[in-house]
FITI-447209 format. One record per residue (C-alpha): residue in three letters; x, y, z; chain; residue number from 1. Coordinates in pm, whole numbers, plus 50000, padded with zeros to 5 digits. Example, Ala and Ser with C-alpha at 12.3 -4.5 7.8 and 13.67 -1.06 7.14 Angstrom:
2
+------+-------+-------+-------+-------+-----+
| rest |  east | north |    up | kette |  nr |
+------+-------+-------+-------+-------+-----+
|  ala | 51230 | 49550 | 50780 |     A |   1 |
|  ser | 51367 | 49894 | 50714 |     A |   2 |
+------+-------+-------+-------+-------+-----+
***
This chain:
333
+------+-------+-------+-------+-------+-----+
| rest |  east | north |    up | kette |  nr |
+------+-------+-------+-------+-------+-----+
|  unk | 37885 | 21222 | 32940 |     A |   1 |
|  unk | 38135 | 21273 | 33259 |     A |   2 |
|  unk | 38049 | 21608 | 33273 |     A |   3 |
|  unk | 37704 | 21549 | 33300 |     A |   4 |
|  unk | 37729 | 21246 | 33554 |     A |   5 |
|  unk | 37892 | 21445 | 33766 |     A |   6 |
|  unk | 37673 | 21691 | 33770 |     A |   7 |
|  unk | 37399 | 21416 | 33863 |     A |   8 |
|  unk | 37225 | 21402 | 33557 |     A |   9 |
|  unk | 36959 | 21114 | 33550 |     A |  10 |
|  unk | 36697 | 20960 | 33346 |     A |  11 |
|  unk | 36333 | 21169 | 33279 |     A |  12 |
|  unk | 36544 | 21558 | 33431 |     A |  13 |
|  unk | 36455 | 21833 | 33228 |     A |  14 |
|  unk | 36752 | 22012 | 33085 |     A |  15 |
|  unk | 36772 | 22306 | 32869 |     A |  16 |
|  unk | 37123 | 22425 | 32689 |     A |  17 |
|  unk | 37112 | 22847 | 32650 |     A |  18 |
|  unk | 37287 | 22959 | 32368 |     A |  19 |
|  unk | 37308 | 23321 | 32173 |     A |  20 |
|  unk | 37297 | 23341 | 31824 |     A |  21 |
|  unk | 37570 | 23160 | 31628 |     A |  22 |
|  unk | 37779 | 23108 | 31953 |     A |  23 |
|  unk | 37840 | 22742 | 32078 |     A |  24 |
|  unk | 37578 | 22590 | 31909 |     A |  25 |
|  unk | 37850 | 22252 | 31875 |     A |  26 |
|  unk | 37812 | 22302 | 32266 |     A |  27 |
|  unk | 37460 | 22263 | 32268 |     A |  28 |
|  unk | 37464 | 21956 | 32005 |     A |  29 |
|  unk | 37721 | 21817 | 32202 |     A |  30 |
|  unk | 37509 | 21871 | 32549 |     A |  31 |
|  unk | 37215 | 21750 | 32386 |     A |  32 |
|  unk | 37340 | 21414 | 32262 |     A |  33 |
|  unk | 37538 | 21362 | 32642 |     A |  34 |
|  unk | 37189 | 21427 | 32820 |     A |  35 |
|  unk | 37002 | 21194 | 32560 |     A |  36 |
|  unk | 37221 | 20925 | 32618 |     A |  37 |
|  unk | 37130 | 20930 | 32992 |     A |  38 |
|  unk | 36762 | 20936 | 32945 |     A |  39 |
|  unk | 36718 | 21345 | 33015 |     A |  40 |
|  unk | 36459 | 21517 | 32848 |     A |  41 |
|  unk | 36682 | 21789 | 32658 |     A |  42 |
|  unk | 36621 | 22118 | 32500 |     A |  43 |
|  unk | 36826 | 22383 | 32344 |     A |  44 |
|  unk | 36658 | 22739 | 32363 |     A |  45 |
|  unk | 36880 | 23019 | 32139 |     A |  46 |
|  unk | 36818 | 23337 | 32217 |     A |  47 |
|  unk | 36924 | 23624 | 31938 |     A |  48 |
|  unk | 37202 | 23778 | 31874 |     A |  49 |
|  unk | 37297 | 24101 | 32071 |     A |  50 |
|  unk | 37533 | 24344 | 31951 |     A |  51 |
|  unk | 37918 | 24368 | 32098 |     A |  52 |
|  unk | 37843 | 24505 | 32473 |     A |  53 |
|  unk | 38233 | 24683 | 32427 |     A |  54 |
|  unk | 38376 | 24683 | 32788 |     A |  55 |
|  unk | 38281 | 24319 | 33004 |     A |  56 |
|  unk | 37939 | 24433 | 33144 |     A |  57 |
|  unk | 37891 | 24197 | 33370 |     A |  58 |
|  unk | 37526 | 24052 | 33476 |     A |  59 |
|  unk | 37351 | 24214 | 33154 |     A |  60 |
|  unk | 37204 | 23927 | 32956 |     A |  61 |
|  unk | 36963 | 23914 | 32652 |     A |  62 |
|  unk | 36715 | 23735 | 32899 |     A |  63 |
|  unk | 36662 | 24098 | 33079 |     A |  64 |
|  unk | 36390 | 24165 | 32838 |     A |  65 |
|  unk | 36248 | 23800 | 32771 |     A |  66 |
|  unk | 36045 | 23757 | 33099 |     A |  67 |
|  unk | 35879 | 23434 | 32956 |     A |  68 |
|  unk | 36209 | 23279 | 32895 |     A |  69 |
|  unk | 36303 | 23322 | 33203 |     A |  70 |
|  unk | 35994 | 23129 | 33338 |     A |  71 |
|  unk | 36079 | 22865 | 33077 |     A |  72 |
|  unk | 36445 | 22810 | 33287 |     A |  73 |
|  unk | 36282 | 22844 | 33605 |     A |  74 |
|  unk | 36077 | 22494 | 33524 |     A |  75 |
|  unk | 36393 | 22302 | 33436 |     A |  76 |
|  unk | 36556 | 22071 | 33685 |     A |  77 |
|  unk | 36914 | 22179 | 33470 |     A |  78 |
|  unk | 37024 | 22475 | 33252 |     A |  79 |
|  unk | 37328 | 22465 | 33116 |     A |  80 |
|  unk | 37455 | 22831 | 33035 |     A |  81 |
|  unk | 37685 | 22872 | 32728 |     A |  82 |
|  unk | 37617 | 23253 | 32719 |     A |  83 |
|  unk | 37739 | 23348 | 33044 |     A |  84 |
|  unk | 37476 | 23464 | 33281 |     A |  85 |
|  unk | 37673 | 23506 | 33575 |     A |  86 |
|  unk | 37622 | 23832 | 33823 |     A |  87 |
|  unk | 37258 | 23922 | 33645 |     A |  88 |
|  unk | 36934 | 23907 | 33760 |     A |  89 |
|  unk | 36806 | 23626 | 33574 |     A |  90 |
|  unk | 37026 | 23372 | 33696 |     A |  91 |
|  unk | 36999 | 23465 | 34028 |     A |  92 |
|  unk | 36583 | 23419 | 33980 |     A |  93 |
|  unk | 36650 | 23124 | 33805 |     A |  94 |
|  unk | 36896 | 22976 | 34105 |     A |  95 |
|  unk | 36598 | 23067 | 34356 |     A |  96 |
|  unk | 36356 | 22826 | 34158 |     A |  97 |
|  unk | 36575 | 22539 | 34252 |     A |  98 |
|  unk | 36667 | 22528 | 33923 |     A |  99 |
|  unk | 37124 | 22404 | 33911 |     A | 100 |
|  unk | 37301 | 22545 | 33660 |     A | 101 |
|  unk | 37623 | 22469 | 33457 |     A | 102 |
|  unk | 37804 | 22749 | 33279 |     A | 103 |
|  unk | 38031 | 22645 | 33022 |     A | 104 |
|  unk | 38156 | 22927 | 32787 |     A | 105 |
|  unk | 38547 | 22831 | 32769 |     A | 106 |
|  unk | 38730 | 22668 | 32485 |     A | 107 |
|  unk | 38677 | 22274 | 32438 |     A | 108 |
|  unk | 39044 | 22201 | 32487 |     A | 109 |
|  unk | 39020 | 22333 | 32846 |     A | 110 |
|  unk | 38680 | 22205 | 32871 |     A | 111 |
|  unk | 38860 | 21863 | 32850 |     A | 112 |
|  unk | 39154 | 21907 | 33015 |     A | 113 |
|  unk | 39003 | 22004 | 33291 |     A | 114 |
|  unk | 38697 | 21792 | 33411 |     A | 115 |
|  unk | 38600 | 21767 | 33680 |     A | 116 |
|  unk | 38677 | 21482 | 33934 |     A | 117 |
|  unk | 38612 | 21362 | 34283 |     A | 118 |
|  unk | 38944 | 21415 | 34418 |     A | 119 |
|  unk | 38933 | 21798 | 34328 |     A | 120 |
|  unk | 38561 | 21824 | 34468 |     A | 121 |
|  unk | 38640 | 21691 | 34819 |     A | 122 |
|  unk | 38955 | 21963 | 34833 |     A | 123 |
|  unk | 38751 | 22244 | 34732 |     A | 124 |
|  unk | 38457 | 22142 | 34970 |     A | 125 |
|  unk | 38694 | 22105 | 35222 |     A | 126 |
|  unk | 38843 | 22504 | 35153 |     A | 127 |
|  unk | 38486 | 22614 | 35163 |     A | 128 |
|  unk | 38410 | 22426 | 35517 |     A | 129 |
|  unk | 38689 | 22602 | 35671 |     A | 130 |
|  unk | 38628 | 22931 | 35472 |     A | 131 |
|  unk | 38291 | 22965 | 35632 |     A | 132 |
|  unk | 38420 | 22893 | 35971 |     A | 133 |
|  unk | 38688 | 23197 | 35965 |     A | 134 |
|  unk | 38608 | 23569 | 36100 |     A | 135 |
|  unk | 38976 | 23699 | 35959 |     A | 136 |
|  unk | 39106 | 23658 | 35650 |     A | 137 |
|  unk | 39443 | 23805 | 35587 |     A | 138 |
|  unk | 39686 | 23819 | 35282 |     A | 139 |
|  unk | 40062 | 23951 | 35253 |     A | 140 |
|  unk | 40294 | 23899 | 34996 |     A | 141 |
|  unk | 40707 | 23958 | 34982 |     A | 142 |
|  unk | 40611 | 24249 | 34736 |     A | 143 |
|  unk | 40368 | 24423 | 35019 |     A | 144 |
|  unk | 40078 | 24291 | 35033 |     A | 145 |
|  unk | 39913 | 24313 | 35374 |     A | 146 |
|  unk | 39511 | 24327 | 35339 |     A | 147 |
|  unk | 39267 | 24216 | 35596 |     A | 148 |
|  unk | 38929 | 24092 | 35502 |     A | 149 |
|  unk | 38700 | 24069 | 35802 |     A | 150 |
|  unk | 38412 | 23733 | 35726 |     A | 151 |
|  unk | 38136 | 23800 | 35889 |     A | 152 |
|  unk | 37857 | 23861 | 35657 |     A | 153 |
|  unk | 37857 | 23648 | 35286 |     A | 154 |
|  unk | 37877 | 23286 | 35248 |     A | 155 |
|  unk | 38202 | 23043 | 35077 |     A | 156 |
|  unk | 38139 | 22944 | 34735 |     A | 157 |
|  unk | 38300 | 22651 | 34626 |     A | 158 |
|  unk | 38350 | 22588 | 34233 |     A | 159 |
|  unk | 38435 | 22235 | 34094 |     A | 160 |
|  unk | 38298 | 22244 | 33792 |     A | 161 |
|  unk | 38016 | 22072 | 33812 |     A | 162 |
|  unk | 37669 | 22059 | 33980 |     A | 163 |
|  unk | 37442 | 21830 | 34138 |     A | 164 |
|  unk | 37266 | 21986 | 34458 |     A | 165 |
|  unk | 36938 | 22216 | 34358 |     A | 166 |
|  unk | 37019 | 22558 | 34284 |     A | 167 |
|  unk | 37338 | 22535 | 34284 |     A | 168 |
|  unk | 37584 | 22727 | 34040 |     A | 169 |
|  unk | 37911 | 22625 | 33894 |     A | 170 |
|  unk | 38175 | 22681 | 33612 |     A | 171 |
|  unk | 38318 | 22409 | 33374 |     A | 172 |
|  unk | 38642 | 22458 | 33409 |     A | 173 |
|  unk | 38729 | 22599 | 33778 |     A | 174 |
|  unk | 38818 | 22511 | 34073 |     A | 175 |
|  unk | 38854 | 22706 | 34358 |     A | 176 |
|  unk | 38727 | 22847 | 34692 |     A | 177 |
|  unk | 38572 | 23231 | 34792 |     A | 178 |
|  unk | 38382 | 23460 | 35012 |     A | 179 |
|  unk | 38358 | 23844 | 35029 |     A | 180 |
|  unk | 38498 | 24104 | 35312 |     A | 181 |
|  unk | 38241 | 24295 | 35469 |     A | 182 |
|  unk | 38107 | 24569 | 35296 |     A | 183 |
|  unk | 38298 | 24822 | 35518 |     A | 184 |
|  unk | 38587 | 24558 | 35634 |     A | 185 |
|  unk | 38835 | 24484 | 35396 |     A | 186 |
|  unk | 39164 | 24743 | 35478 |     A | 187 |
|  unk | 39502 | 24733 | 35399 |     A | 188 |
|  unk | 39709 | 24759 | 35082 |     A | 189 |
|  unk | 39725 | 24481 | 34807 |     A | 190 |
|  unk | 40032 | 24490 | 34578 |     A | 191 |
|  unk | 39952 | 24298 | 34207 |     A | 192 |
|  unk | 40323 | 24190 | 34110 |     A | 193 |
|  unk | 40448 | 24128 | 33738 |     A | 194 |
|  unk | 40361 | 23798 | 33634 |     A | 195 |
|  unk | 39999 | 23858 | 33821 |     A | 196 |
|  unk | 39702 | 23848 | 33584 |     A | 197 |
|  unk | 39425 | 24116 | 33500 |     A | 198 |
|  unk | 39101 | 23957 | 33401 |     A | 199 |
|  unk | 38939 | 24081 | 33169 |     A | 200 |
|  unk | 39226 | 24235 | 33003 |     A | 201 |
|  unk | 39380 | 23838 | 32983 |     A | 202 |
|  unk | 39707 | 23994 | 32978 |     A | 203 |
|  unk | 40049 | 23944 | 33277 |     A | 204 |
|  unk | 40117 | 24261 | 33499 |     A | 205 |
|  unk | 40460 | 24431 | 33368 |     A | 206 |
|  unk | 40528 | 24654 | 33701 |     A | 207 |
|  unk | 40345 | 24670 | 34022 |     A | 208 |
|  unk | 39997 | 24837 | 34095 |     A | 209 |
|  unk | 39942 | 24932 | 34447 |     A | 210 |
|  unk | 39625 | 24909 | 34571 |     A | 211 |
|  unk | 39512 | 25125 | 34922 |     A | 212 |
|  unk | 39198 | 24986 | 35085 |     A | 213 |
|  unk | 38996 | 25110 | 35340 |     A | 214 |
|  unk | 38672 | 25009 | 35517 |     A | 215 |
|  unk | 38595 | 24806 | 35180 |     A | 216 |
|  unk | 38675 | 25066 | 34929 |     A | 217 |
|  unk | 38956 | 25134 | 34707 |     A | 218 |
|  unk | 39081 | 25445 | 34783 |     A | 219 |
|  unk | 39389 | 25509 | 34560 |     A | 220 |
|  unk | 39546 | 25344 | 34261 |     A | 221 |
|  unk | 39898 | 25383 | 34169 |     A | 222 |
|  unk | 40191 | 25236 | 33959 |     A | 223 |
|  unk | 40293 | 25264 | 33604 |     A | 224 |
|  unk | 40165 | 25146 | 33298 |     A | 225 |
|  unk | 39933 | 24911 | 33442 |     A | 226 |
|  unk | 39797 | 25101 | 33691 |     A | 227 |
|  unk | 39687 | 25358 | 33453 |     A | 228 |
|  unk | 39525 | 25074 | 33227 |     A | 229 |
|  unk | 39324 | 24972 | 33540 |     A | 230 |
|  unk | 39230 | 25298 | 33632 |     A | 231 |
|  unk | 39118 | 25392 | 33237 |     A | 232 |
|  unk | 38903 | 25099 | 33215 |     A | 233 |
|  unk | 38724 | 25178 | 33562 |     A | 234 |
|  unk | 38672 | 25517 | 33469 |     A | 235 |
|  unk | 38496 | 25362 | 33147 |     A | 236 |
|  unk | 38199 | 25272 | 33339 |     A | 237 |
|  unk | 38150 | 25570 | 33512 |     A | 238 |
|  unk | 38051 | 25399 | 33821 |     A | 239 |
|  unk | 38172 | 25484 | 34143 |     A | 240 |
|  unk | 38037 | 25140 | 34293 |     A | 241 |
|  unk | 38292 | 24983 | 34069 |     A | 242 |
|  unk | 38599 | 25098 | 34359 |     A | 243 |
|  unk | 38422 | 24824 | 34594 |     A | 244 |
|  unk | 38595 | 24564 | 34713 |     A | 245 |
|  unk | 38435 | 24180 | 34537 |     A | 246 |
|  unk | 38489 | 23811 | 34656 |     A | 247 |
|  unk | 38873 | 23664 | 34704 |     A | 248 |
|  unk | 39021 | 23324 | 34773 |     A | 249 |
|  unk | 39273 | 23099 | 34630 |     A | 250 |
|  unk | 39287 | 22842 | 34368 |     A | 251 |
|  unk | 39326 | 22458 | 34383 |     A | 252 |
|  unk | 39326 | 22303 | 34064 |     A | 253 |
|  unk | 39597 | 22128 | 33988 |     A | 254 |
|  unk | 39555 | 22099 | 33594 |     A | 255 |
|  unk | 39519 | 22495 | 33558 |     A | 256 |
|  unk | 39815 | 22623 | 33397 |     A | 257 |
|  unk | 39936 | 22982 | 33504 |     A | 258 |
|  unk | 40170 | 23053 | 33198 |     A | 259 |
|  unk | 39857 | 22955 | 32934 |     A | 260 |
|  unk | 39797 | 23362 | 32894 |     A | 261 |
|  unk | 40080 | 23433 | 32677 |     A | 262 |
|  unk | 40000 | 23538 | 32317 |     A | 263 |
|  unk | 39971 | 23207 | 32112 |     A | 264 |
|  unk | 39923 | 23005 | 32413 |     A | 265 |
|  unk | 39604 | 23170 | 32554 |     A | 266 |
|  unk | 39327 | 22951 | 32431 |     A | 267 |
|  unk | 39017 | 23210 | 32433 |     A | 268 |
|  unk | 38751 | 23195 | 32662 |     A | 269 |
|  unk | 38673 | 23427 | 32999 |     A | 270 |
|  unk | 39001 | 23348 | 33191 |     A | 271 |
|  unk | 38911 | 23044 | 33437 |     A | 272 |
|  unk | 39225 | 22864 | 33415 |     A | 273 |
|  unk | 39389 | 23157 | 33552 |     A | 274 |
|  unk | 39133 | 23217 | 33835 |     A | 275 |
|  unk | 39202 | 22818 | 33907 |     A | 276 |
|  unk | 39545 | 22752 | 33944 |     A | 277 |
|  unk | 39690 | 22567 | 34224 |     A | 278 |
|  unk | 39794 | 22809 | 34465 |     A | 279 |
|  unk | 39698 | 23084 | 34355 |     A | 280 |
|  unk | 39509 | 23436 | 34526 |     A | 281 |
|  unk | 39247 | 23574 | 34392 |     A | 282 |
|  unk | 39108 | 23933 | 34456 |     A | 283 |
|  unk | 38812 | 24094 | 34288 |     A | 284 |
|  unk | 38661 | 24466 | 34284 |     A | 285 |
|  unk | 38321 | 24581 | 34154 |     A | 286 |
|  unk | 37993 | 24367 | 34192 |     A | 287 |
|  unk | 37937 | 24148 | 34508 |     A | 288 |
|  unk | 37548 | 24071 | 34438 |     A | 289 |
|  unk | 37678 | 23675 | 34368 |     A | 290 |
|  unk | 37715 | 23650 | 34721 |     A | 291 |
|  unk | 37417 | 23869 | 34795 |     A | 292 |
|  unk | 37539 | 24189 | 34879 |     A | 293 |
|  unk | 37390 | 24510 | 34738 |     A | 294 |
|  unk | 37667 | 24618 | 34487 |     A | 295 |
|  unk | 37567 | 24547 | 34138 |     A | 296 |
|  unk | 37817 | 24752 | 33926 |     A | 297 |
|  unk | 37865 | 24578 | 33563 |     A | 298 |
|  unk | 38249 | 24737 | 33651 |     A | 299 |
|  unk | 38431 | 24430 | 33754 |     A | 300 |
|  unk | 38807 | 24262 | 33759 |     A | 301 |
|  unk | 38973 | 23970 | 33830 |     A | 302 |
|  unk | 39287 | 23939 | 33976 |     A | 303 |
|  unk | 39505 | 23606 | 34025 |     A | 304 |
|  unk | 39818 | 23675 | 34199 |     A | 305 |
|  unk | 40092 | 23441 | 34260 |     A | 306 |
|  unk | 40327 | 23374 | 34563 |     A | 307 |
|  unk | 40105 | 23518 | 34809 |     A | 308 |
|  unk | 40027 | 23364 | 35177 |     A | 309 |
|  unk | 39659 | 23358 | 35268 |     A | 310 |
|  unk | 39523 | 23314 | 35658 |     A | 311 |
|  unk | 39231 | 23243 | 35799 |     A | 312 |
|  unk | 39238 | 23347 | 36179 |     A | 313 |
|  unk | 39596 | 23294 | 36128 |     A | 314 |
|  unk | 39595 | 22964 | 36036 |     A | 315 |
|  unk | 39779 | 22941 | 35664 |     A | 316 |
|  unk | 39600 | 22807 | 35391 |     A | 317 |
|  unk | 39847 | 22885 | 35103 |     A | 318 |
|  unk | 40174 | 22985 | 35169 |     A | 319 |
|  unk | 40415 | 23173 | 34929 |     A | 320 |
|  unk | 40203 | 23046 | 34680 |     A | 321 |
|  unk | 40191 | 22679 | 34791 |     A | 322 |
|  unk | 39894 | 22477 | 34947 |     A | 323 |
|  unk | 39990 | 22433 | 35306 |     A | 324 |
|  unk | 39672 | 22212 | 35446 |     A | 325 |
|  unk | 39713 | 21885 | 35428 |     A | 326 |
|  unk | 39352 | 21760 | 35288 |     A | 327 |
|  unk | 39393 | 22096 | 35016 |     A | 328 |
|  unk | 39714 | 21940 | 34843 |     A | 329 |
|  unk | 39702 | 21738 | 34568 |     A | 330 |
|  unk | 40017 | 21494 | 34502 |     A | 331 |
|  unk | 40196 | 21578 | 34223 |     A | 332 |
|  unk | 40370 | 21291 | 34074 |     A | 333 |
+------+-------+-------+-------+-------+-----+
***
């Protein structure tokens, strides 16, 4: 019921809860009886089951091939996503209708620890009103980091886990700010230190991986162990689109947990308390179609990185992996 207040939910909307074959159905029943309770009209549409896709393709969904389906979302004031639709075609369609949408895929106990609240919603619009603002975005680290993202062509996203405005996307549980470089301005070298995080893999970096960037395109790759583990599963794809530089910003909630990733710890799920915790940098490389740009490659990572600083035109926004604007911090007790 929270969830779906916050996310505006009100007597007589149409929602519809996307599921895939045996997946999340107690999702949907749970969705179902939240919306019912507040007077929306609710439906569940399950798609079939698709076989394992092997590597994280991102933005290739069962929908691809159900045209009419799509149509069917299109019409709904609501969709709540349990599949994961994110970077593909049909959710960017589906967006464009007006239609909002909710993507919840991660386990229930993160699901409830973190919900979404007001407090976290007024930071992360607040990162996203200066993100938008800023022409330079720079980060550096104490291991060697020292990238520069020039802002001058895609839009700040903010995610806070839930979603009220039309067409608007979100992801129960997140919460944090980003944009993308240019396509030809991001240069400089980013460092990934041990303790970092590589998404999808859901495992900690053990020794460094040194990225080399120039005019928006990784141009070399090196390290250890890790570095040839990032390297193998870019190669899988055999895309060279997937060397592009993605989105990037830093994380602000306060209930994400960095050290949840370990083995008996890590919860399941698609890795969004990592990409949320407070303070942390994010960097991506593969698709930037989510913000609109022309790079679709399914060959995408995820990279939270701790104790970095993060400018925009030289104002700090995190620092050494801290929160160093005033209306951004939350008050730990």
């Amino acid at each position: 019921m929270h969830q779906l207040k916050m996310s505006g939910v009100h007597e007589d909307e149409k929602l519809i809860v996307l599921t895939q074959g045996n997946e999340r159905l107690d999702y949907a029943d749970a969705f179902m009886a939240a919306g019912m309770r507040l007077g929306a009209k609710m439906y569940h549409m399950r798609l079939p089951p698709v076989p394992p896709a092997g590597a994280w393709a991102v933005g290739q969904t069962g929908l691809a091939a159900m045209p009419d389906a799509v149509e069917a979302l299109k019409a709904a004031d609501m969709l709540i996503d349990c599949i994961f639709l994110l970077f593909s075609p049909e959710q960017m369609a589906i967006q464009a209708s007006g239609t909002r949408i909710l993507t919840a895929v991660e386990p229930p106990e993160l699901l409830a620890r973190m919900l979404p609240t007001k407090e976290l919603r007024e930071r992360v619009e607040f990162a996203g009103d200066l993100l938008s603002k800023a022409k330079v975005m720079r980060i550096t680290s104490a291991h060697g980091t020292d990238v520069t993202y020039k802002l001058n062509t895609y839009p700040a996203i903010t995610e806070y886990a839930c979603t009220d405005e039309p067409g608007r996307w979100d992801h129960w549980p997140s919460g944090f700010v980003f944009t993308g470089g240019d396509d030809d301005g991001v240069d400089g070298t980013i460092v990934v230190a041990p303790g970092d995080i590589l998404l999808p893999q859901n495992i900690y970096v053990r020794d460094p991986i040194i990225y080399t960037i120039e005019n928006g395109w990784i141009t070399d790759i090196r390290g250890g162990l890790d570095a040839e583990l990032v390297k193998s599963y870019m190669d899988g794809f055999n895309d060279p689109r997937g060397m592009g530089m993605s989105h990037v910003g830093w994380g602000l909630n306060q209930n994400a947990k960095w050290h949840r990733m370990v083995p008996g710890e890590f919860p399941g799920g698609m890795g969004m308390e990592a990409r949320s915790f407070y303070g942390n940098v994010m960097f991506s490389t593969g698709p930037n179609n989510e913000l609109g740009g022309p790079n679709d490659t399914a060959c995408h990572l995820d990279i939270p990185m701790r104790g970095c600083s993060l400018f925009l035109d030289d104002e700090p926004m995190v620092l050494d992996g801290d929160i160093a604007v005033k209306e951004m911090k939350h008050n730990f007790k």
